[in-house]
C-alpha positions in Angstrom: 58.4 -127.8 108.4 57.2 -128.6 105.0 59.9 -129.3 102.7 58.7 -127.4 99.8 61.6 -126.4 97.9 62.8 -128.8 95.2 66.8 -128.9 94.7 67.8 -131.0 91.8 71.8 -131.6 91.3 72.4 -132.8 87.8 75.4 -134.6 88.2 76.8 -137.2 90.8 81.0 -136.7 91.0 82.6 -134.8 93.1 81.3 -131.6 92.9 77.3 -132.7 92.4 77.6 -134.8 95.8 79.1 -132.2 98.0 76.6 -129.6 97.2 73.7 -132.1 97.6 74.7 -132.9 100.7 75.8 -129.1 101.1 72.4 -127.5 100.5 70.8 -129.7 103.3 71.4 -127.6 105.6 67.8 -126.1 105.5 65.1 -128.3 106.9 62.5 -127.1 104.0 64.5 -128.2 101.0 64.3 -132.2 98.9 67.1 -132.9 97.2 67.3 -135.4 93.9 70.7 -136.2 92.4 70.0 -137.4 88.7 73.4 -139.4 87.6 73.9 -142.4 85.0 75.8 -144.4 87.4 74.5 -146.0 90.4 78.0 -146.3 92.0 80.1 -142.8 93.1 83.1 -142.7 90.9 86.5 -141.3 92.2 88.3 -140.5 88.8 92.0 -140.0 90.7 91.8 -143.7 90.7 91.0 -144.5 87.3 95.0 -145.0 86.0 94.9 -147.6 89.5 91.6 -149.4 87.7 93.2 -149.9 84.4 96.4 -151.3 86.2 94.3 -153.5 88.2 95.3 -151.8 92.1 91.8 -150.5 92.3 88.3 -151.0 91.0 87.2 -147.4 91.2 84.0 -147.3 92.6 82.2 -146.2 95.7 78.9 -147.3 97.3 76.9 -143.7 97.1 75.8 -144.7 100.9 79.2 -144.0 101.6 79.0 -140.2 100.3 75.6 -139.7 99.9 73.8 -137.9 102.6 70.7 -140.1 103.7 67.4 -138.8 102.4 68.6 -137.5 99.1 67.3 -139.5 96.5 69.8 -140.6 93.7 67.9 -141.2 90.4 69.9 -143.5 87.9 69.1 -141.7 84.5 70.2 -139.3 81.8 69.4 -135.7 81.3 68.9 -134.9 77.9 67.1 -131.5 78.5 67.2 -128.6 80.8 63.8 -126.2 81.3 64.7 -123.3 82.1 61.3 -121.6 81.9 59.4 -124.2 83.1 61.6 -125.7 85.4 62.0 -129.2 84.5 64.8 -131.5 83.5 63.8 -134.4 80.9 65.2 -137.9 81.7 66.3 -140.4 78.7 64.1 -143.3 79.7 61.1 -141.0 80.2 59.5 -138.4 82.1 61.0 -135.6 83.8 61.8 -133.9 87.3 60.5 -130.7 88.0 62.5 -127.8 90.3 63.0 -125.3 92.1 67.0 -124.3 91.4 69.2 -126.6 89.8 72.6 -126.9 90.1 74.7 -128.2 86.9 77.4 -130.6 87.5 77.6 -132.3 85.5 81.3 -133.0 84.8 84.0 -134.0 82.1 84.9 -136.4 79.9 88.1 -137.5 78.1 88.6 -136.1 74.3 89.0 -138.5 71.5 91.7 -137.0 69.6 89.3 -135.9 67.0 91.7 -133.6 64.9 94.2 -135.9 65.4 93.7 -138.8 62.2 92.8 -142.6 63.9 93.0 -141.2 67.4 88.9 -141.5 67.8 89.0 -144.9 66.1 92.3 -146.9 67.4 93.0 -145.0 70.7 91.7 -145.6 74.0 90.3 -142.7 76.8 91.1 -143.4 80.0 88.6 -140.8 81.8 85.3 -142.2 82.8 84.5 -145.4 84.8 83.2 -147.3 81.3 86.6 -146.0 79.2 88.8 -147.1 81.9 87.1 -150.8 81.9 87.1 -150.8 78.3 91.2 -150.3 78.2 91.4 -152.7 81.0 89.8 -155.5 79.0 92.1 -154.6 75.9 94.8 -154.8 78.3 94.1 -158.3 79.4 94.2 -159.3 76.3 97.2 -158.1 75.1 100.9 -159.5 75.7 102.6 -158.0 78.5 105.8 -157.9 76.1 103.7 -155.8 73.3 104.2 -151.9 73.2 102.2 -149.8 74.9 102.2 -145.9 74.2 100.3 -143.2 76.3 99.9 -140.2 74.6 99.8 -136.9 76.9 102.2 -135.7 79.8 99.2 -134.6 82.1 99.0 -136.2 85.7 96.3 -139.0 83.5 99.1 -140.0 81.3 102.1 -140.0 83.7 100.1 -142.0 86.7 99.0 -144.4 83.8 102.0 -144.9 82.3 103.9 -145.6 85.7 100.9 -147.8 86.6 101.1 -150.0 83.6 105.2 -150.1 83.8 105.4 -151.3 87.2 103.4 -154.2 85.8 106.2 -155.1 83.6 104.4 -153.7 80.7 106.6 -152.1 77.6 105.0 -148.5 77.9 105.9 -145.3 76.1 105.0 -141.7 77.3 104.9 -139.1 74.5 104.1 -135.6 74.5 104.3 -132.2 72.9 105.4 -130.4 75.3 106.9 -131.1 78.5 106.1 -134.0 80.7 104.5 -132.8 84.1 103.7 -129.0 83.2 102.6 -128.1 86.5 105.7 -129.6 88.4 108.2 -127.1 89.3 111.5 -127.9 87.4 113.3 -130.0 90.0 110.1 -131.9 90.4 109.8 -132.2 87.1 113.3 -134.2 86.9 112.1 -136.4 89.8 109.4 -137.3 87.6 111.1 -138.2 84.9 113.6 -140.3 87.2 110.4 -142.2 88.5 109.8 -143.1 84.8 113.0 -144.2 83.8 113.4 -146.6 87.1 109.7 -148.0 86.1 110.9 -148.6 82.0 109.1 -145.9 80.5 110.1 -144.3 77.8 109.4 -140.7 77.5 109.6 -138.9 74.7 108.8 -135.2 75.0 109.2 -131.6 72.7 107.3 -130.6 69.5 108.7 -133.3 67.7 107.0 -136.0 69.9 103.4 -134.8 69.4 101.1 -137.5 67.9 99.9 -136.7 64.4 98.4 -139.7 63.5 97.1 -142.9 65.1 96.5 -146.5 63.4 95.7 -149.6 65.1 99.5 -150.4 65.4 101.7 -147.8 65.8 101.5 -144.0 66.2 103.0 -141.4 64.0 105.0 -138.2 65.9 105.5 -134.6 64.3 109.5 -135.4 63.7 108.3 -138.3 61.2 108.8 -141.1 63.6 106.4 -144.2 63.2 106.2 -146.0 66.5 104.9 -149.6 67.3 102.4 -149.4 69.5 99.6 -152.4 69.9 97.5 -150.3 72.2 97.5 -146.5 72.4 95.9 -145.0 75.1 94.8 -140.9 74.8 95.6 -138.4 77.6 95.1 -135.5 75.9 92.5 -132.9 76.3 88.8 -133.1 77.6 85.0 -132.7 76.3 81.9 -131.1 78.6 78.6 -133.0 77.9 76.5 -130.5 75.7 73.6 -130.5 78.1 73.3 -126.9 78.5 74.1 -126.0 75.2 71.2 -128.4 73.8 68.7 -126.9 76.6 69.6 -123.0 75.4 71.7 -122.3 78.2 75.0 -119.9 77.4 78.4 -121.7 77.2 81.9 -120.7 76.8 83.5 -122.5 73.7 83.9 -125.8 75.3 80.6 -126.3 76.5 80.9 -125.2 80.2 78.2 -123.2 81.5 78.7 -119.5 81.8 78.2 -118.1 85.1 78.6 -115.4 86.9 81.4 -115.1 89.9 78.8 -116.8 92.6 78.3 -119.7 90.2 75.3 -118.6 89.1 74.2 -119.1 85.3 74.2 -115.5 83.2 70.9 -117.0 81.9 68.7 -118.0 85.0 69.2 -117.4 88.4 67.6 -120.2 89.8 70.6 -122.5 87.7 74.2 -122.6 89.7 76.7 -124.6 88.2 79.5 -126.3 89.6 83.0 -128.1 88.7 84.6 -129.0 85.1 81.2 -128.0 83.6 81.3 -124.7 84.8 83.0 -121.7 83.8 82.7 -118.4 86.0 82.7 -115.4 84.4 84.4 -117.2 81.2 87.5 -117.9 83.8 87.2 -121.6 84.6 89.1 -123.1 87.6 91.5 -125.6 86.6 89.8 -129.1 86.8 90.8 -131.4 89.7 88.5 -133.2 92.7 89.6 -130.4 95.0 88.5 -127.6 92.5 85.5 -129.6 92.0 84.1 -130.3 96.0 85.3 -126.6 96.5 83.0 -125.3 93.5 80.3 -127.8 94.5 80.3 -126.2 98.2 80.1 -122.6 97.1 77.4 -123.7 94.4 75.4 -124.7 97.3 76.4 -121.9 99.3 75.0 -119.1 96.4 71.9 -121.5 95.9 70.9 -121.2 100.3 71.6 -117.8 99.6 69.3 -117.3 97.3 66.6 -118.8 98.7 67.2 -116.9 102.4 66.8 -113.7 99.5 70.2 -112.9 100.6 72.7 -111.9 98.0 75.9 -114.6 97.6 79.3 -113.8 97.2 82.1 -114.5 94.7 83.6 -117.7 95.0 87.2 -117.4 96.9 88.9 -120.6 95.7 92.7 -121.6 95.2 94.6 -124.3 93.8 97.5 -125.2 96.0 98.9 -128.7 95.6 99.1 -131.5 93.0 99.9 -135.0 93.4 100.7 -137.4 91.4 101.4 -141.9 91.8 104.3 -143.2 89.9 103.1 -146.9 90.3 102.3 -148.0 94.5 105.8 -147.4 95.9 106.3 -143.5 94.6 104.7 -140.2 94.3 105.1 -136.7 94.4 103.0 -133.8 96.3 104.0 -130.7 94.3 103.2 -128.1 96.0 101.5 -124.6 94.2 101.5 -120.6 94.0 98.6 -119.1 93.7 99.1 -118.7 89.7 98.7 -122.6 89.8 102.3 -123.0 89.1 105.0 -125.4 91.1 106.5 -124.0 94.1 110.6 -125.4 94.8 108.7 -127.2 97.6 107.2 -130.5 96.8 107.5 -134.0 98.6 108.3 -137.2 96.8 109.6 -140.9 97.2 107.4 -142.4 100.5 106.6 -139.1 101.6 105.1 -138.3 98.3 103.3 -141.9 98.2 101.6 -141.1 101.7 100.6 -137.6 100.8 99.1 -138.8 97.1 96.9 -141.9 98.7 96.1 -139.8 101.7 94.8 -136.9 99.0 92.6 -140.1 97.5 90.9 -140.4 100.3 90.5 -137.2 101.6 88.5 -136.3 98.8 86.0 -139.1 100.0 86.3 -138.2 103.5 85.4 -134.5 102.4 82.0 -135.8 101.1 81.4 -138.3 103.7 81.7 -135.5 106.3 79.8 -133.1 104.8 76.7 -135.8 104.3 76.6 -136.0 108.2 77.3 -132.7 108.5 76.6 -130.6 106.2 78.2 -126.8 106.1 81.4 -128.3 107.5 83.8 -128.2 104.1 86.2 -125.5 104.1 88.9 -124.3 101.7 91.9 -122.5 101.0 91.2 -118.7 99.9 93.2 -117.4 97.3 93.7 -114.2 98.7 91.8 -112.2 95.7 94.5 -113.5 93.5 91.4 -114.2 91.4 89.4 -110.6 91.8 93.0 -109.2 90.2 93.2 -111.6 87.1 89.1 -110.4 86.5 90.0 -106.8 87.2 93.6 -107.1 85.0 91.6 -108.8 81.9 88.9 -105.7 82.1 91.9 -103.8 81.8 91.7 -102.4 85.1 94.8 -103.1 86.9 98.1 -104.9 86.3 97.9 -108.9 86.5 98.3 -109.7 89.7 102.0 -111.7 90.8 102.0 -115.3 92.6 
């Protein structure tokens, strides 16, 4: 069979390589990955490459499915009439369907004074090597503050303390939002064994930054050599630059198959997309899940068979404190902690096997593709749509 049909997956994470490899699965169909790095990136283990435990990379021939062709480049501009996507060092790829994933990126702390100039991101490959280099040459005695209670910030900060490092956690709200309570007060004992100080509650939020200290809402000024920035996330602006409907961030609106409200030959997957306005909270599991459904509606489509809704929940969340302790919290389906979660070795075991699963998950689905599965969430989702049109009661965990 001729392969006729051009797939091009803008994007190579988590969710761009699963549905590359996903959408194989018809003998007819080329596939072209356009991503900026030639190496596979698994962000869960950027707070490991800053604390040196990990360099954070992965040989795409380890996730890649053979025969698709990875093209190291930027997209600068989506077609959607004509079907092409521009690259940055010139010329451009023509398609069939597309399917967006192109992924997220760490804020800057822009409305937060000094945060874009003096603090550091910690949330793509080249961020992560840049704190790592400031980091190596910087005193292990000289204060360290990470701003943000998020899994980023908490595996950071415990990564760096376990080093010896004097480290800081401060945030506005509560550390570990997710966690149920008691796993919350686990977490915190993991920080206090490791020498982190945490400082939590409206008071601690950061309201300025300068290149040695920080300054909290309570009127605190706090030493801090290097200040590293948890907080918040951008989308690249590739759709909103090609004429493609976002939401306010910048994700790309879609329908409930993952298909853009624009163009129906454009499916979008993981932290760059937002279905029906609803986006799935960002993780590597969300993301692979998204990425298989995207490829899903996309075979659909081209069968001229009509795709369903995506069926996707959120059940766990792990988190490292350092290489001896974790916890596995976990989740209802209303992406809150359960009173069940796993921590101390157990937890350890369950975070570094959640690492590479998420690996394993691509590998598998390059050799054979159509295998992922994942968990339903029981049209927990269908009720929150239905319950925001104001036709039925939001639906209960």
């Amino acid at each position: 069979m001729d392969k006729s049909i051009k797939v091009v997956v803008v994007g190579g994470g988590y969710a761009g390589v699963m549905a590359a490899n996903r959408v194989r699965q018809r003998d007819d169909v080329t596939v072209t990955v356009i991503n900026p790095r030639q190496v596979f990136v698994p962000r869960l283990r950027l707070h490991q490459l800053v604390g040196g435990t990990h360099d954070a990379v992965v040989d795409y021939r380890e996730v890649l499915a053979e025969g698709v062709e990875l093209v190291v480049d930027n997209a600068t501009h989506i077609d959607a009439t004509g079907r092409t996507v521009t690259l940055a060092e010139g010329g451009a790829i023509d398609y069939d369907y597309l399917i967006y994933a192109v992924g997220s990126s760490g804020s800057v702390g822009a409305q937060v004074p000094g945060a874009a100039e003096f603090a550091y991101p910690v949330a793509t490959l080249e961020t992560a090597q840049r704190l790592k280099s400031v980091l190596f040459d910087t005193p292990m005695s000289a204060p360290v503050t990470v701003v943000g209670g998020g899994p980023t910030g908490i595996e950071t900060a415990a990564e760096l303390a376990e080093q010896g490092r004097s480290v800081r956690l401060v945030c506005g709200r509560v550390v570990g939002p997710y966690l149920h309570p008691k796993a919350r007060r686990k977490a915190r004992k993991y920080l206090t064994r490791l020498g982190v100080e945490v400082l939590e509650g409206s008071e601690a939020s950061v309201t300025a930054v300068t290149r040695e200290s920080v300054e909290l809402a309570g009127g605190h000024r706090l030493a801090s050599r290097v200040t590293i920035w948890t907080v918040g996330f951008d989308v690249p602006d590739l759709a909103a630059r090609s004429g493609l409907r976002t939401d306010d961030i910048g994700r790309l609106l879609t329908d409930e198959t993952l298909t853009s409200i624009d163009d129906d030959r454009i499916v979008a997957a993981g932290d760059s997309a937002a279905p029906s306005d609803l986006p799935f909270r960002m993780s590597a599991y969300t993301a692979y899940g998204l990425g298989a459904h995207a490829a899903d509606t996309l075979l659909a489509r081209i069968a001229g068979e009509q795709p369903g809704p995506i069926d996707l929940a959120f059940r766990a969340m792990c988190l490292s404190f350092g290489r001896d302790a974790g916890i596995y919290q976990l989740g209802h389906k209303d992406e809150t902690g359960m009173w069940l979660y796993f921590s101390g070795f157990a937890g350890r075991k369950l975070k570094e096997f959640a690492c590479e699963a998420g690996i394993k998950h691509l590998a598998t689905e390059a050799s054979s593709p159509g295998s992922h599965h994942w968990f339903s969430d029981g049209k927990y989702r269908s009720g929150l749509l239905a319950a925001r049109q104001g036709n039925a009661a939001a639906p209960t965990s």
